[in-house]
C-alpha positions, -999 to +999 in steps of 0.1 A: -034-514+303-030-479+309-005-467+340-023-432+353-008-407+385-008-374+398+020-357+414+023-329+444+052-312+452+060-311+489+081-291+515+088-295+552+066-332+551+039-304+541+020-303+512+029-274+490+021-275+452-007-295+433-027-290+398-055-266+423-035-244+441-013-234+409-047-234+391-059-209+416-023-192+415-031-185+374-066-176+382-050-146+401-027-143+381-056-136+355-084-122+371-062-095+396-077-107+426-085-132+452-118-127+452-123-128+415-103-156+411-123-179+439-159-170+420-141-183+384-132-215+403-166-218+419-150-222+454-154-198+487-136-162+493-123-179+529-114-213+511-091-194+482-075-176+510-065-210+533-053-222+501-027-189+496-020-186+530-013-219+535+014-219+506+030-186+516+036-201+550+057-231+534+075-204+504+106-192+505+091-154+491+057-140+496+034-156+463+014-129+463+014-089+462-016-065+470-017-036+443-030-002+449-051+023+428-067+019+392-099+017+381-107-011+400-092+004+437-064-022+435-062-060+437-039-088+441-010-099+416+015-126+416+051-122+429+083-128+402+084-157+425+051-169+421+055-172+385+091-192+385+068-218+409+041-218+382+067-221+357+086-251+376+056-268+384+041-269+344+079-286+337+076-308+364+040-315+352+054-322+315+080-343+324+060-363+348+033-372+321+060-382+300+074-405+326+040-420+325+037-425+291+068-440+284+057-466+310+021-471+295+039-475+261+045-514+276+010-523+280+008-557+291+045-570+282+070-573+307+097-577+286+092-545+267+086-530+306+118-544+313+137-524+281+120-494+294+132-494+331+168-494+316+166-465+297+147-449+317+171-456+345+201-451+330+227-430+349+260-413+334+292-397+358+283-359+343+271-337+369+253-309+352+218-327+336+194-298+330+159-306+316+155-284+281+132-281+254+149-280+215+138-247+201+157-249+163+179-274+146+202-251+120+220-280+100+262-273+092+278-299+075+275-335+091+268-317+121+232-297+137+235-266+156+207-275+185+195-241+205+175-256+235+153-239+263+165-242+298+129-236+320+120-213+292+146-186+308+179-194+293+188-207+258+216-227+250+235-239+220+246-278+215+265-292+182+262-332+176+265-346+147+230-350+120+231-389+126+222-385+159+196-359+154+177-386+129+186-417+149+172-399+185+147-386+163+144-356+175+121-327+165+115-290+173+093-291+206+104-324+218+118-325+258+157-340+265+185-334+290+214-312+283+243-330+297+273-315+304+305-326+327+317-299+353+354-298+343+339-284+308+328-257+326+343-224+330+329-198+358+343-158+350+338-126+363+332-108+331+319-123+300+343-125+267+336-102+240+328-124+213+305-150+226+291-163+192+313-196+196+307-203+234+274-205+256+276-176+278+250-182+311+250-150+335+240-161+370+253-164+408+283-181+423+261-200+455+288-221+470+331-226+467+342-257+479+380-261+475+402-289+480+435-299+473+442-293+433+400-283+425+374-264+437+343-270+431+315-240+423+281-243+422+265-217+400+227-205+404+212-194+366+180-190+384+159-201+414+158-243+401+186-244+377+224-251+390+255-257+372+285-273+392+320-263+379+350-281+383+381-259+385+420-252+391+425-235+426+442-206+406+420-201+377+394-193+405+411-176+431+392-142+415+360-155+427+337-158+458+304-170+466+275-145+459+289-131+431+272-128+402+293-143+376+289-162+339+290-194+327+313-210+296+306-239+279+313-245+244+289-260+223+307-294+217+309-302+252+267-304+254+255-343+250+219-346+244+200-372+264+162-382+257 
């Protein structure tokens, strides 16, 4: 038995993403126009343009920009925007067939099915679980230097020990979950100067919630990655939401999931 899906990403009960519209979205992105790009996919002018319009009405940013000039008298390109969606959507995509897989790995037996649900399924009490990619695995000692890709925009650094590196078996290329508890992170307002020891993540400061002896700081890297900080009152009076800001973590405080 083999388990098979598809996936769309909606917004607003809408449909908003699927494998053709980011398809036509590259084909843009390729071709520098709308027109272009709706002959290479053997569909109409008016029917390329529904499909656009109909996704710029649901974005948050325009997915598209018209361009000027050139040999060509100017065409159509993609927004920074547009790309991050792209982007997203290929993770999503990845993950999503390996979701499948894993499942499909069961066949017929629903005891093995069983096994699977409950890793799959397993939950921890860490609030920061960021899908990454391991780029390099430098070996020091009994332990492994891990530098992983965070939606191919940010790198960071995770030390566990080489036992677990054999025993999750994991290879260059192969997709886990950075883990990471919010009181191990530290938001500041200007980055140390010797950062070779720490991960040091430059991004936003989206939201401040305080309460009695904590506050709690959300911190934006990029448009779909988030880190929530857990931190004493007075160790973050200096900072306010909308400020761009970095991120501290030191390497030992990264767990690796599969």
């Amino acid at each position: 038995m083999k388990i098979d899906g598809r996936f769309w990403l909606t917004k607003e009960g809408q449909s908003f993403l699927g494998a053709g519209r980011i398809e036509l979205l590259e084909t843009i992105d390729k071709t520098g126009s709308i027109h272009a790009a709706a002959k290479a996919m053997k569909m109409s002018y008016k029917a390329a343009w529904e499909r656009i319009n109909g996704m710029n009405l649901l974005a948050d940013q325009p997915l598209i920009e018209r361009t000027t000039g050139g040999k060509g008298g100017g065409g159509t390109k993609l927004t920074p925007y547009a790309h991050e969606l792209i982007a997203t959507f290929r993770r999503l995509g990845e993950l999503h067939r390996q979701f499948i897989d894993r499942f499909s790995e069961a066949g017929d037996d629903p005891e093995r099915l069983a096994r699977i649900l409950g890793r799959t399924f397993l939950t921890t009490s860490a609030r920061n679980q960021l899908p990454a990619t391991l780029l390099s695995i430098e070996e020091r000692g009994l332990n492994g230097l891990l530098t992983l890709s965070l939606n191919g925009s940010h790198t960071i650094r995770s030390i566990i020990t080489l036992k677990s590196i054999r025993n999750m078996g994991l290879t260059i290329g192969c997709d886990l979950y950075a883990i990471i508890k919010s009181s191990d992170v530290t938001i500041v307002t200007t980055p140390p100067k010797n950062c070779e020891t720490m991960n040091c993540l430059k991004g936003s400061i989206t939201r401040i919630e305080s309460q009695d002896e904590t506050d709690e700081i959300t911190f934006s890297l990029d448009l779909f990655t988030e880190l929530v900080a857990l931190m004493n009152p007075k160790d973050a009076a200096q900072l306010c939401e909308g400020m761009n800001a970095y991120a501290l973590i030191s390497p030992s405080h990264i767990i690796i999931g599969l």
